[in-house]
C-alpha positions as CSV (number, residue, x, y, z in Angstrom):
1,X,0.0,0.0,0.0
2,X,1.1,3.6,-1.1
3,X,1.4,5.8,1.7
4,X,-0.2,9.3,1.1
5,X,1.6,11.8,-0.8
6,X,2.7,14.7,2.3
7,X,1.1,18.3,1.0
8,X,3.8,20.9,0.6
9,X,1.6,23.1,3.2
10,X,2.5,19.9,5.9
11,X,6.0,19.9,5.0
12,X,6.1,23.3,5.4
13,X,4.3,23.9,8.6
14,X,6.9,21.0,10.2
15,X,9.7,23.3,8.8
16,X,10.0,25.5,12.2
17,X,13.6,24.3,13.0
18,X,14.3,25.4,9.4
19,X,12.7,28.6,10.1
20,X,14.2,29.2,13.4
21,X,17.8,28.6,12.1
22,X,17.0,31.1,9.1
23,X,15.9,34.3,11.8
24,X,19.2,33.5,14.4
25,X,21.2,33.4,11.2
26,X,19.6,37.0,10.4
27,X,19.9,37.7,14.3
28,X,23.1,37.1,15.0
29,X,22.3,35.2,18.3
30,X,19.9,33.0,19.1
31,X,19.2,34.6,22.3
32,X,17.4,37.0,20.0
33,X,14.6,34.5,18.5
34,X,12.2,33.7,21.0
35,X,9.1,31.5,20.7
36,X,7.5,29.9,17.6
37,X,4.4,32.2,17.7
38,X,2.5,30.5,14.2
39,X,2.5,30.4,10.7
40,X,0.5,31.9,8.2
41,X,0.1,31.0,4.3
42,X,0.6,33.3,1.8
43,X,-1.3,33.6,-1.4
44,X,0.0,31.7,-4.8
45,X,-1.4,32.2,-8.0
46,X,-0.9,28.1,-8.9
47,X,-0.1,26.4,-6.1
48,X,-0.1,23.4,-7.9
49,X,2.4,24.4,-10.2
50,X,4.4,26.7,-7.7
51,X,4.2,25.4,-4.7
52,X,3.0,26.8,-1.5
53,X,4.2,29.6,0.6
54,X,4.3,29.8,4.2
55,X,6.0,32.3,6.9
56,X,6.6,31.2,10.6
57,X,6.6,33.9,12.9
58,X,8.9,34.0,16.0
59,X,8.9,36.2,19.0
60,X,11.4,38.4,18.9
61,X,13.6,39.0,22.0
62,X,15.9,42.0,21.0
63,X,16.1,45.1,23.5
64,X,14.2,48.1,22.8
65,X,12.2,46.1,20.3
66,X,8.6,45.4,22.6
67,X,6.0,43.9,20.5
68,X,8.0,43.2,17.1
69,X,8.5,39.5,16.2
70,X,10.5,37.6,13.3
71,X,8.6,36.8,10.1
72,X,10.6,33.6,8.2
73,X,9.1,32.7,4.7
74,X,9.3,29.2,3.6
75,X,8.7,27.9,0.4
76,X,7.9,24.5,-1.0
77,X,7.4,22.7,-4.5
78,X,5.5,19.6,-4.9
79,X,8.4,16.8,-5.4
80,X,11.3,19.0,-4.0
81,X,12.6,17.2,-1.0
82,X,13.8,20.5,0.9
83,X,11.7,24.1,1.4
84,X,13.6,27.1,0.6
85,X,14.3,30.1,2.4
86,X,12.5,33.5,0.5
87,X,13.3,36.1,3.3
88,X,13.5,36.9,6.8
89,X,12.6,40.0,8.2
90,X,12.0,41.8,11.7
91,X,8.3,43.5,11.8
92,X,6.3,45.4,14.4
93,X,3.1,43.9,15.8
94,X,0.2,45.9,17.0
95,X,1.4,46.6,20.1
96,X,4.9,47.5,18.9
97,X,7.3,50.6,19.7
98,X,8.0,52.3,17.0
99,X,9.5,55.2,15.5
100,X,7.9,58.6,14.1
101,X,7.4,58.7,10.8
102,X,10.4,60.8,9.0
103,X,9.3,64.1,8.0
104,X,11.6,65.9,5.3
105,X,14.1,68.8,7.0
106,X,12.1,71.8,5.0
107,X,9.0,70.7,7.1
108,X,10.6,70.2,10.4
109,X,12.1,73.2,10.9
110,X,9.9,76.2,12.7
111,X,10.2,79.7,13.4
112,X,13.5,80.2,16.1
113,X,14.8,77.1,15.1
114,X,17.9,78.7,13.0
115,X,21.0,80.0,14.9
116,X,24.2,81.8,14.4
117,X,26.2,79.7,11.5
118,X,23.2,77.9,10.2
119,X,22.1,77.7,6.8
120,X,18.3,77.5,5.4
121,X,18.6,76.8,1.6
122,X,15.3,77.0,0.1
123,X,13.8,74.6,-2.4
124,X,13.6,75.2,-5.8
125,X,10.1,74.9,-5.9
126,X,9.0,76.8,-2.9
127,X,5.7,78.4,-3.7
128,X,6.5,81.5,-1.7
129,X,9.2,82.4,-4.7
130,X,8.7,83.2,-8.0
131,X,11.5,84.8,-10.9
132,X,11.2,88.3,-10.3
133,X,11.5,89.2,-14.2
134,X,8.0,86.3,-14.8
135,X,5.7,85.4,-12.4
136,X,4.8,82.7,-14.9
137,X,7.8,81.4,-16.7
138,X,10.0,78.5,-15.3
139,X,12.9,79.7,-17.1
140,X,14.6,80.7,-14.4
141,X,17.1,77.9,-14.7
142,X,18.1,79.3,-18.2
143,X,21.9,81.5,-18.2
144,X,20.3,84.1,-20.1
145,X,17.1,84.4,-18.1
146,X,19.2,84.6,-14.6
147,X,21.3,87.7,-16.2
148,X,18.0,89.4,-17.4
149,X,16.4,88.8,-14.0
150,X,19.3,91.1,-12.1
151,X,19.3,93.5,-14.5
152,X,15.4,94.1,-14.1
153,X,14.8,95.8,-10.6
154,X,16.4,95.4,-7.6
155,X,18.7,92.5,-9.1
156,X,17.0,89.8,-7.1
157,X,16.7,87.1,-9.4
158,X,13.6,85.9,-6.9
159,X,10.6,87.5,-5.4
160,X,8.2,86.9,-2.9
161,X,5.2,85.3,-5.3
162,X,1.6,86.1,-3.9
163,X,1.4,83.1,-2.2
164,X,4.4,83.9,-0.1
165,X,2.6,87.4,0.3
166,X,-0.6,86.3,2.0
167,X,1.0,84.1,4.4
168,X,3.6,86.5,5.7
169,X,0.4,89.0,6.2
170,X,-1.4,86.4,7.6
171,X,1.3,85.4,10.1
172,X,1.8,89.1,11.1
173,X,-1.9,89.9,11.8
174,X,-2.2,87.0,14.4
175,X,0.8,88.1,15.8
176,X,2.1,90.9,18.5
177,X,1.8,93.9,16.2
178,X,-1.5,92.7,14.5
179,X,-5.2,94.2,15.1
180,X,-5.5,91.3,17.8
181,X,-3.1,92.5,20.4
182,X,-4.0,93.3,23.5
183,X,-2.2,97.2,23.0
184,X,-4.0,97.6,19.8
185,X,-7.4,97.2,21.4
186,X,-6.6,99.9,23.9
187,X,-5.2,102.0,21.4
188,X,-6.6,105.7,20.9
189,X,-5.9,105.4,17.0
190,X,-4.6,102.9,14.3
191,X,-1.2,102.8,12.9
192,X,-2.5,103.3,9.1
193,X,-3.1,106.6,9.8
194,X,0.1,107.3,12.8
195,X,2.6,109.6,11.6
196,X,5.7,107.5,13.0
197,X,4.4,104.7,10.5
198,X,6.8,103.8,7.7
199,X,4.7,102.2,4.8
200,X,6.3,99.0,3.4
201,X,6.9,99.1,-0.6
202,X,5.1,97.2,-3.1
203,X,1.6,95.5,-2.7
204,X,1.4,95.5,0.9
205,X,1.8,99.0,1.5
206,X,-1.5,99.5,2.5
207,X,-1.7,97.2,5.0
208,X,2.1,96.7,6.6
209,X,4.7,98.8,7.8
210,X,7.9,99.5,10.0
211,X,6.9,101.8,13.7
212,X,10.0,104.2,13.7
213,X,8.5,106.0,17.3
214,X,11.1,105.0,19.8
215,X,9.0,105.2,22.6
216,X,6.4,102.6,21.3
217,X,6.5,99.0,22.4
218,X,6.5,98.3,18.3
219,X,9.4,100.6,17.7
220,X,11.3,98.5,14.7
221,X,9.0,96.4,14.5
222,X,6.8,95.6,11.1
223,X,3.1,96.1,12.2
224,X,-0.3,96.0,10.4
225,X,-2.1,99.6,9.6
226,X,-4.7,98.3,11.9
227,X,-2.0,98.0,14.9
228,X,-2.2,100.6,17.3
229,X,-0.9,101.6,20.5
230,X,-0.6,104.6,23.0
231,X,1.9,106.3,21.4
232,X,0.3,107.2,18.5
233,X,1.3,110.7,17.1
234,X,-2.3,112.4,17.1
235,X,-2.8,111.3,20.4
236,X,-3.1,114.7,22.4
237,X,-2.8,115.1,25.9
238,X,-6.6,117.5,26.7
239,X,-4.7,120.0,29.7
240,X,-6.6,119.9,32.8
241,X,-7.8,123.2,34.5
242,X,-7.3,122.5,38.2
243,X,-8.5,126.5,39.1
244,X,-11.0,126.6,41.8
245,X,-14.1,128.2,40.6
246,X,-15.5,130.8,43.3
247,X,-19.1,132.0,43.5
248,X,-18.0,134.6,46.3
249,X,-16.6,138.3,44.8
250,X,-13.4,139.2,45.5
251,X,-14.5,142.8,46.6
252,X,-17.6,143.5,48.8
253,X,-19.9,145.4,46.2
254,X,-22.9,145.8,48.9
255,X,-21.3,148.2,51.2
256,X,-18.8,151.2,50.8
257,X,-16.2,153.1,53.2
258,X,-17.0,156.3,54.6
259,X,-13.7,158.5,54.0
């Protein structure tokens, strides 16, 4: 009598020691491969004509490394007489420790985060930047198109495109020396119309400039029109008039001196 063919998912279930000497191999110590924890199959397209897949999983005992666990993938052909290794890796589990996700340098950084000696390239595709000779173009990559862009202006062969505008005016309005402040609710007038205001050039000029009163909190500062504080320049000071007003005369009127 024939004994019944062994199914390559049996051989390959049996295959832990296989499996086992596969992750210490990748471990380096076996020390670090803990319990067999299961198996699960993989999908084939034509098991019959591939072969199964399998991977053991194994507890994984390395420090700092709660809740991760080795995965060993076994493979099997119907007639081969040994499984193969396909990989072996080291994955988290639910319950695993792991790392933040990495987030690119340019969107790290924040606002105080650059110090004496540091260097913030920008990107060449930051939207805040645009050619300063063509909104619109792209050709500021082109020899010819950087020489034409210093020539044309201030030489800046960048500007600050309108994208870059609104958010710089955004940031400044929810900030000290915007509208929101507690000084600029308090304040008898606005800076917009505050002799000691400095208008910005260019687009923004009606809405940002530079305080040049040095006794204002704001002094140096870039503050919206709609800023305001105590120190504005039409704020006059109304004299008070502390003379006692007397109902009594100052001469007696009712009676006269016989001479």
């Amino acid at each position: 009598m024939t004994a019944p063919e062994t199914s390559s998912v049996d051989v390959l279930t049996a295959a832990v020691e296989t499996a086992r000497t596969a992750a210490v191999e990748v471990a380096g110590l076996a020390a670090e491969v803990g319990e067999h924890l299961g198996t699960s199959r993989e999908a084939v397209p034509d098991p019959a004509l591939l072969g199964e897949v399998l991977t053991h999983t194994f507890a994984a005992q390395l420090p700092g490394y709660v809740g991760w666990h080795w995965a060993v993938t076994l493979a099997h052909v119907p007639g081969d007489e040994h499984v193969t290794v396909d990989e072996v890796v080291l994955l988290p589990g639910e319950d695993a420790l792991l790392a933040p996700s990495w987030v690119p340098w340019h969107e790290r950084i924040r606002p105080g985060d650059l110090s004496v000696g540091d260097v913030l390239p920008v990107t060449e595709d930051d939207p805040r930047l645009v050619p300063s000779y063509l909104a619109d173009d792209d050709s500021a990559s082109d020899p010819a198109g950087m020489v034409v862009a210093q020539e044309i202006g201030i030489g800046r062969e960048r500007v600050l495109s309108a994208e870059g505008r609104r958010e710089a005016l955004a940031r400044w309005s929810t900030g000290e020396w915007g509208p929101t402040a507690a000084i600029a609710r308090h304040a008898p007038g606005s800076c917009g119309d505050c002799a000691f205001l400095m208008p910005l050039a260019g687009s923004l000029r009606l809405e940002l400039g530079v305080c040049a009163n040095a006794y204002a909190p704001s002094d140096g500062h870039v503050v919206t029109t709609d800023h305001g504080c105590g120190a504005h320049s039409e704020a006059s000071v109304v004299p008070v008039d502390t003379t006692e007003i007397t109902n009594i005369p100052l001469y007696d009127t009712q009676a006269y001196d016989s001479i």
